[in-house]
C-alpha positions in Angstrom: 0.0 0.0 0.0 2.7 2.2 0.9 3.8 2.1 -2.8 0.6 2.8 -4.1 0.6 5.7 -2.2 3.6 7.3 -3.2 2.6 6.8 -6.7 -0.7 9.0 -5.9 1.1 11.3 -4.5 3.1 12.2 -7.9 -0.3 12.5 -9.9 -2.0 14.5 -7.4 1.3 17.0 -6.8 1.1 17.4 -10.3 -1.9 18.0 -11.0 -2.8 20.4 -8.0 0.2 22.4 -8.3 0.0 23.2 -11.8 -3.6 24.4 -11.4 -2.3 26.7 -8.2 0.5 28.4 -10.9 -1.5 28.9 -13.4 -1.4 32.8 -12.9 1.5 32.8 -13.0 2.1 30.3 -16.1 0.0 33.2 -18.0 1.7 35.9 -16.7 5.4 35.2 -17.8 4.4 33.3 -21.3 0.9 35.1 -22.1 -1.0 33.5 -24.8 -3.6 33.3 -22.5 -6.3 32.0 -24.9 -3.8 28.8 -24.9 -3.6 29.1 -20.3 -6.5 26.2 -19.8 -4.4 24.0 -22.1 -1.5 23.5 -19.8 -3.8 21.5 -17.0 -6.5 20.2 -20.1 -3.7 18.5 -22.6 -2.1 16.6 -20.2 -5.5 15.3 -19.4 -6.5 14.5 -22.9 -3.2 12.6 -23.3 -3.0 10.9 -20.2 -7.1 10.2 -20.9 -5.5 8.3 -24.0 -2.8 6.3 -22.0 -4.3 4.8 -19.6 -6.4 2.5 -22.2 -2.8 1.6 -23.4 -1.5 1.2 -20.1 -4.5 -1.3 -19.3 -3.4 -4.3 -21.3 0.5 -3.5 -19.9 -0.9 -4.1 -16.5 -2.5 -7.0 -17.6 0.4 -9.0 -19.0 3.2 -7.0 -17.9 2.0 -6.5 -14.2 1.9 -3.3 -12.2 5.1 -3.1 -11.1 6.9 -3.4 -14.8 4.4 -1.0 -16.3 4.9 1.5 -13.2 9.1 1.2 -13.9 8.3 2.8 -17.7 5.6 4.9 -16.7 7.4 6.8 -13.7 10.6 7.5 -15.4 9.3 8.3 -18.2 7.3 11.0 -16.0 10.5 11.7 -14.1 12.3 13.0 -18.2 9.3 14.5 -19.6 8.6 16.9 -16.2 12.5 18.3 -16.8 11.5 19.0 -20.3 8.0 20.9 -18.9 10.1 23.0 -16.5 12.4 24.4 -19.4 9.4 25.2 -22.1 10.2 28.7 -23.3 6.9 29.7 -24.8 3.5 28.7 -24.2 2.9 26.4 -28.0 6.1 24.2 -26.2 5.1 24.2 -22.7 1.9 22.3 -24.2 3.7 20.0 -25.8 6.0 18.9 -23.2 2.7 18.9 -21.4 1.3 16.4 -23.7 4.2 14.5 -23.2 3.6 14.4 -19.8 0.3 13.2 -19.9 1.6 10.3 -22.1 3.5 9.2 -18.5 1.1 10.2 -15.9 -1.7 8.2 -17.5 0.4 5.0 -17.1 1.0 6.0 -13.2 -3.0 6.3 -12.5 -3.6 2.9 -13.9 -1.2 1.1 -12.1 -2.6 3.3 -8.8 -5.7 2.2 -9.6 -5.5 -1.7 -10.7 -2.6 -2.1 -7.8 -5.7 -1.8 -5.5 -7.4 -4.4 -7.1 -4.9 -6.8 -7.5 -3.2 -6.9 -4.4 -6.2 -5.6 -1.9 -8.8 -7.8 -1.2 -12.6 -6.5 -1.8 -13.8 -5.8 2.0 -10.9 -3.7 1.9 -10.8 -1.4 -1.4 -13.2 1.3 0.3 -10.6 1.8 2.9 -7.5 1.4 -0.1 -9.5 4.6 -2.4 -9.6 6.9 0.9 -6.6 6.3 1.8 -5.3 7.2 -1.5 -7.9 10.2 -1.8 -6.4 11.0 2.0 -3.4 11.4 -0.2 -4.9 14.0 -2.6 -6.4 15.5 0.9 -2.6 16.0 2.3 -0.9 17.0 -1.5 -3.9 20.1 -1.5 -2.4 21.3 1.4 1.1 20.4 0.7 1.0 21.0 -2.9 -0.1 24.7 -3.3 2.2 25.5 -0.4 5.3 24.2 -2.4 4.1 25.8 -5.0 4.1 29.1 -3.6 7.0 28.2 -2.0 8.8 27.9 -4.9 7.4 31.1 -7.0 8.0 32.8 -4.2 11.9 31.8 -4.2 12.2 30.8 -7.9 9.5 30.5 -10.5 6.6 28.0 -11.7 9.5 26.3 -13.5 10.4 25.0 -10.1 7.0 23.4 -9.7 7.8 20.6 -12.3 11.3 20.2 -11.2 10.4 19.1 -7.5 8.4 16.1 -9.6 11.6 14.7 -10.1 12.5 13.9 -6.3 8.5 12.9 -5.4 8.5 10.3 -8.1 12.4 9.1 -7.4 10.7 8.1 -3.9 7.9 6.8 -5.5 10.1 4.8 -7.7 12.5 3.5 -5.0 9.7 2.5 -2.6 7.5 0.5 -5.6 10.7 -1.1 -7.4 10.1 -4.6 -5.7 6.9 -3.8 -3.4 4.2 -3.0 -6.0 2.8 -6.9 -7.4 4.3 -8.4 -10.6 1.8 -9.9 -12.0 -2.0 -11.4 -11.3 -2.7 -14.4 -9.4 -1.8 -17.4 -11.7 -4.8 -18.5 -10.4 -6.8 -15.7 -12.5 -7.9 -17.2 -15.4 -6.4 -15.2 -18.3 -4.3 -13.4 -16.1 -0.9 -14.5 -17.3 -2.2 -14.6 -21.0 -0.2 -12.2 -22.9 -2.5 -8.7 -23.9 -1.5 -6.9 -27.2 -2.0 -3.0 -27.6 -4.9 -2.7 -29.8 -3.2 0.3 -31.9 -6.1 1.3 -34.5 -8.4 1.3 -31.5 -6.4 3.5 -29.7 -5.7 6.0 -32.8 -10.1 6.3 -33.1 -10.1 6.7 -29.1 -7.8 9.5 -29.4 -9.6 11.0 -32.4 -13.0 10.6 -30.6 -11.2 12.2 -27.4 -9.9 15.3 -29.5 -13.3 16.0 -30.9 -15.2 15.6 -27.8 -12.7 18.4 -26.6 -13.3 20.7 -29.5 -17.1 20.5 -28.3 -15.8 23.5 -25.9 -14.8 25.7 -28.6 -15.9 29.0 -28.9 -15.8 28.7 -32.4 -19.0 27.4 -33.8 -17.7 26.2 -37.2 -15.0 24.4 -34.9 -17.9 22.8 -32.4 -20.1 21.3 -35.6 -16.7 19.7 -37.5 -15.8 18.0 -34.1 -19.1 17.0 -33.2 -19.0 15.3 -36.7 -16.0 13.5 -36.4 -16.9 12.5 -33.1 -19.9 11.2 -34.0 -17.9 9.3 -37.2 -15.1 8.2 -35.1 -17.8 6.4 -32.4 -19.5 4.8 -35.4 -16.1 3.6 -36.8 -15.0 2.5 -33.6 -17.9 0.2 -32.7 -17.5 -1.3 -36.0 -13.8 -2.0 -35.1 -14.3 -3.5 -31.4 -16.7 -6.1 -32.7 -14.4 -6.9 -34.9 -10.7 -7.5 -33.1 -10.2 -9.8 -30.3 -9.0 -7.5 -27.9 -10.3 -3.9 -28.2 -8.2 -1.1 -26.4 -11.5 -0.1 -24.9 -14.2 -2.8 -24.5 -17.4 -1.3 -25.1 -19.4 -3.4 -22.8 -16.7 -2.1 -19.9 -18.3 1.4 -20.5 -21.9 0.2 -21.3 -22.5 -2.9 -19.3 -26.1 -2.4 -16.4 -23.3 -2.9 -13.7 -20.7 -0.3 -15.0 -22.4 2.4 -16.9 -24.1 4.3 -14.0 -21.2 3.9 -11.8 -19.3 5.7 -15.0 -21.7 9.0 -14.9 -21.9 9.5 -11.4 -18.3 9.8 -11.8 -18.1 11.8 -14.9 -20.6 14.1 -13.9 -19.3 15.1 -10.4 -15.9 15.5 -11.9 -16.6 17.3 -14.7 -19.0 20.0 -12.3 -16.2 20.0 -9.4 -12.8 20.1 -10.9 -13.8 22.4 -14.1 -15.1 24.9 -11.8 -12.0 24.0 -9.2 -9.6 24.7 -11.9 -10.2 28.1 -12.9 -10.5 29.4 -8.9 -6.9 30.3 -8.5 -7.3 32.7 -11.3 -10.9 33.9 -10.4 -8.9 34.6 -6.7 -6.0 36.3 -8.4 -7.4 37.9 -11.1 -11.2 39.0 -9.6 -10.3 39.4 -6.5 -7.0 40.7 -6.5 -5.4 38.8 -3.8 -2.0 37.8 -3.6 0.0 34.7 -5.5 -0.1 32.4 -2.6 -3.3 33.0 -1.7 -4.9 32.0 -5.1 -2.4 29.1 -5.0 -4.0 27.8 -2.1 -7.0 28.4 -3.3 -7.2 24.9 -4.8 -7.0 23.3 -1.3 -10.6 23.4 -0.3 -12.6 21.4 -2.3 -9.6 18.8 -2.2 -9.9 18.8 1.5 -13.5 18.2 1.5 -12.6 15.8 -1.6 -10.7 13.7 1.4 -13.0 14.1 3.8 -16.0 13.2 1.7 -13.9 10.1 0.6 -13.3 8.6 4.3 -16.6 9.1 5.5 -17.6 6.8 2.5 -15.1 4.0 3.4 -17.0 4.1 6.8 -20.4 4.1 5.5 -19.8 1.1 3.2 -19.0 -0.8 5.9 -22.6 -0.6 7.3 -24.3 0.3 3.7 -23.9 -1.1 0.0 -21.6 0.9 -2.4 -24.9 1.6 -4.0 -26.3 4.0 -1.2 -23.2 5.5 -0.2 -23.4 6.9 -4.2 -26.7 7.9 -3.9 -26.3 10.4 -0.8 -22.8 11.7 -2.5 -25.0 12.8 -5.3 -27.3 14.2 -2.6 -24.5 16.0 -1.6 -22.4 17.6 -4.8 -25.6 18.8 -6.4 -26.7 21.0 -4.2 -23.3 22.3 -3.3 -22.5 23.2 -7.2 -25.2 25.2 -7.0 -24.5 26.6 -3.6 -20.9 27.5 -5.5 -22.0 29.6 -8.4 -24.7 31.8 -6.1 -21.5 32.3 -4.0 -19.6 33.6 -7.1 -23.0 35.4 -8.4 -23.0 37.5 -5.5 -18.9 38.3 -5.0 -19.8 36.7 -1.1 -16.7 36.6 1.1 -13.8 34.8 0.2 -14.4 32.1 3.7 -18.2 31.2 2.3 -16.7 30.7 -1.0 -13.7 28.5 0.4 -16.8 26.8 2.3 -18.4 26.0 -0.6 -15.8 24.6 -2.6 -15.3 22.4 0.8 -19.1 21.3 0.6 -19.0 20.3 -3.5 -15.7 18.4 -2.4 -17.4 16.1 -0.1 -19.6 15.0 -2.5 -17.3 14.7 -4.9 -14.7 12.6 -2.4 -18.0 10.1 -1.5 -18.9 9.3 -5.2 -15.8 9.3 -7.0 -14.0 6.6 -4.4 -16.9 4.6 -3.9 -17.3 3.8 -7.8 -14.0 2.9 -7.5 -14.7 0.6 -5.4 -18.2 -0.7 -6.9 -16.9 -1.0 -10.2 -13.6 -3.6 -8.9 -15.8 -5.4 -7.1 -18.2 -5.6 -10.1 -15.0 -7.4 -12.8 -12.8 -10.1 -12.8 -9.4 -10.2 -11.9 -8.1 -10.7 -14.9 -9.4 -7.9 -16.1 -8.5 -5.6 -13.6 -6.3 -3.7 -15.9 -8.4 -3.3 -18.0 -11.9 -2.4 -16.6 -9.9 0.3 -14.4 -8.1 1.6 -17.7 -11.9 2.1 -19.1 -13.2 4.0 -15.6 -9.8 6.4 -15.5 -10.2 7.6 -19.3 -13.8 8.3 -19.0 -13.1 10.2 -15.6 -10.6 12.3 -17.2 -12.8 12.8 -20.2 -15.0 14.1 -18.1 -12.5 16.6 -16.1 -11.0 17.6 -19.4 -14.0 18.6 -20.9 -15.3 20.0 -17.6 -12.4 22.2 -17.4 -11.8 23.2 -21.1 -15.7 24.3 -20.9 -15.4 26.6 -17.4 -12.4 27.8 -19.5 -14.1 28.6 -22.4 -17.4 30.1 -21.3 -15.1 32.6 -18.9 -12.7 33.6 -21.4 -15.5 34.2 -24.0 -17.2 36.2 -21.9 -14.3 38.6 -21.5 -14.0 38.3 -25.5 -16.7 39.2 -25.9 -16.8 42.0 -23.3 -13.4 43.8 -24.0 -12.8 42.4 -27.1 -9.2 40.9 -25.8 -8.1 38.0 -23.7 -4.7 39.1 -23.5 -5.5 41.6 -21.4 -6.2 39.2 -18.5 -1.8 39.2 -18.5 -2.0 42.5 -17.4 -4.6 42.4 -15.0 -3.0 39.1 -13.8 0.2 41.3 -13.4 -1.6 43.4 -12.0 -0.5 46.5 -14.3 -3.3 48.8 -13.6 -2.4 51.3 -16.1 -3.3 49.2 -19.0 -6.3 47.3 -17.8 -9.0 47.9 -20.2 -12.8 49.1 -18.2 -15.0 46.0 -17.5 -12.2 43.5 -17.5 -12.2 42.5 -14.0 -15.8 42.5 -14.0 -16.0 40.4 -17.1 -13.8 38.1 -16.0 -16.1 37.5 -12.8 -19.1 37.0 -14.6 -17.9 35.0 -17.2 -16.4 32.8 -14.2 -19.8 33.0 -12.6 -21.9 32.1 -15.3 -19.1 28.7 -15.8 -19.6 27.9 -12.5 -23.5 27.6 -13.4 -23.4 25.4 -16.2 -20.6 23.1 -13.8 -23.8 22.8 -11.7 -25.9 21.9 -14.7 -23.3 19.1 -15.1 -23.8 18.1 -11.5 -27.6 17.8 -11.7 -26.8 14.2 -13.9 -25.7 12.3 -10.8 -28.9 12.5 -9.1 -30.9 10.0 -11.8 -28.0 8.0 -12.1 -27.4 7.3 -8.4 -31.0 6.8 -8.1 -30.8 4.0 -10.8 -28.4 2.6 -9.2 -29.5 2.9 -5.6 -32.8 1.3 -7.1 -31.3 -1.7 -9.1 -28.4 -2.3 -5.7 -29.8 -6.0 -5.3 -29.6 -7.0 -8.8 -25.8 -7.0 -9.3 -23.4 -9.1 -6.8 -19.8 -9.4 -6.4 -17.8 -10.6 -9.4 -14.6 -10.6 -8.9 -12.4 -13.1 -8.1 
């Protein structure tokens, strides 16, 4: 367990800190119509890796696929921490994501091959407790190092978290399945042409949040295309990158949305706080960098008081009051925003939307490995982590987009947020600040539109709890 941790702890670092900088990403390298890339990118990529990392696990085992993944992550964050310019620091983000996606799967399909099923609620909020201590710790390196250096630093101080992770996982994370698993030594090829249309149906679900509208009708066409195509081909080959009855399956496909939804609502309108705080509110570097620590504390919290309820209650009703919980709270978010209320009941409210988004993301975790097979572990986890950061990539490329048009469309020029974000108050064009507000505002109210879908699909799954039993062995 102890590895697994570590190796949540170098995704959830990165992750968090990079949101906290952000301001400061767009103030050195403008381009800030490119800004939401740096955190989306890395998701889309890593989105795409962890379907190819699912058939490693699989064959390879956890703890060869985590030796690739990890030092590849280890070269490709040096290479993020010299970008120049914003067009490179987005490809060497990319690259990143490449990396990172390998290190969730093997976080996530460690826990269920080496943790037995009782105790996989207690595994996920123990690694979410992880996420819990990296909010705090992460924006406070973060600021810690602006402060003293620059964001550059941020991506350097990956390199020592993941040597630890590396050294503590080298022999302690499990080789391979139980040769007792049927299928689980069976050797897994890379279905490459699946993975090429999954990335194509991945970039044009992201292009869905475009503010052009020529742009938004092209993708939702090749979206629609690639699906079509993609079907075809997973009938077709033997093993599938992505199986489509992993995604569409009774006992999977409402554990999915609750998931997707509350991430999309939670961490879209999570990720564009720092610079709502810094830019709207004009308060200082560190304060927007810690900014991001709220909802992942109540993300924690809302996580272990889940592990505890699921000892009493099935997976299935522990979802269903997390849904109870985060929709509410997305909307208690954006009437915060609405109104400009103190920065505390804001902070509170980004705590609240956390907790619901800690109880429903671990315990689908947890439902959906006790749902599949061992052998497919790999697999079935690969399917859940892409659709989750779908969901948080298009979640935070649309709070993106809807804020920044809004200042387009106000002042005519998204550059301008540089300035304000430096704060240069002599060239600040009138109405940016307040633009920027409202357009964060009216983001925050379509992340709670988002939200609304996990009430009807933890309610089908709270009402259908007794028709699906354990299946993994």
């Amino acid at each position: 367990m102890t590895a697994l941790i570590s190796i949540i702890a170098i995704a959830s670092y990165n992750n968090l800190a990079a949101t906290a900088v952000l301001p400061d990403i767009g103030d050195d390298l403008g381009r800030i119509n490119l800004l939401p890339w740096v955190i989306t990118i890395e998701l889309l990529t890593s989105a795409v890796a962890v379907l190819a990392a699912g058939p490693i696990v699989d064959s390879a085992g956890v703890r060869r696929t985590f030796k690739i993944a990890g030092t590849g992550f280890m070269i490709t964050s040096i290479i993020v921490a010299a970008a120049p310019t914003m067009p490179t620091l987005i490809v060497a983000r990319a690259a990143q994501g490449v990396f990172a996606g390998g290190v969730m799967t093997v976080a996530t399909a460690g826990i269920g091959v080496a943790i037995p099923s009782a105790l996989r609620p207690r595994a996920f909020a123990s690694i979410s407790t992880v996420w819990g201590v990296m909010g705090v710790a992460g924006p406070a390196i973060a600021a810690l190092l602006v402060a003293v250096a620059s964001w550059r630093a941020i991506f350097i101080f990956n390199i020592p978290v993941t040597a630890i992770a590396l050294w503590v996982g080298w022999n302690e994370l499990p080789d391979r399945q139980s040769a007792e698993s049927p299928g689980a030594t069976r050797s897994k090829r890379i279905d490459g042409v699946g993975l090429v249309l999954v990335a194509i149906i991945t970039a044009a679900a992201l292009s869905l949040t475009a503010a052009t509208p020529v742009i938004v009708i092209i993708g939702a066409v090749v979206m629609v295309a690639s699906v079509v195509v993609y079907r075809s081909w997973a009938q077709r080959t033997p093993e599938p990158i992505l199986h489509i009855g992993h995604i569409t399956q009774i006992r999977y496909r409402n554990v999915h949305l609750t998931s997707m939804a509350v991430l999309a609502a939670g961490v879209g309108v999570n990720s564009l706080l720092p610079l709502y705080i810094r830019g709207v509110r004009q308060e200082s570097t560190t304060v927007a960098a810690f900014s991001v620590l709220y909802m992942t504390v109540g993300w924690t919290a809302g996580a272990w008081i889940a592990s505890q309820l699921q000892d009493r209650w099935r997976g299935e009703t522990v979802s269903f009051l997390g849904s109870v919980i985060a929709f509410p709270a997305t909307v208690a978010v954006a009437f915060v925003i609405h109104i400009d209320a103190a920065l505390p009941v804001v902070y509170l409210m980004f705590a609240w939307m956390g907790l619901g988004v800690g109880t429903i993301t671990s315990t689908g975790a947890a439902l959906l490995q006790n749902r599949t097979a061992l052998a497919e572990m790999g697999r079935l986890n690969g399917a859940h982590q892409f659709l989750r950061t779908i969901s948080l990539t298009i979640g935070i490329a649309a709070v993106a987009a809807i804020t920044l048009a809004v200042v387009d469309h106000r002042v005519g020029d998204v550059e301008a947020v540089r300035e304000l974000l430096g704060n240069d108050a002599e060239i600040i064009p009138d109405g940016l600040v307040d633009a920027l507000g409202d357009g964060y505002a009216w983001a925050a109210t379509a992340a709670a539109a988002i939200a609304a879908i996990t009430i009807p699909a933890a309610l089908h799954l709270f009402q259908t709890r007794r028709h699906h039993i354990n299946s993994a062995s």
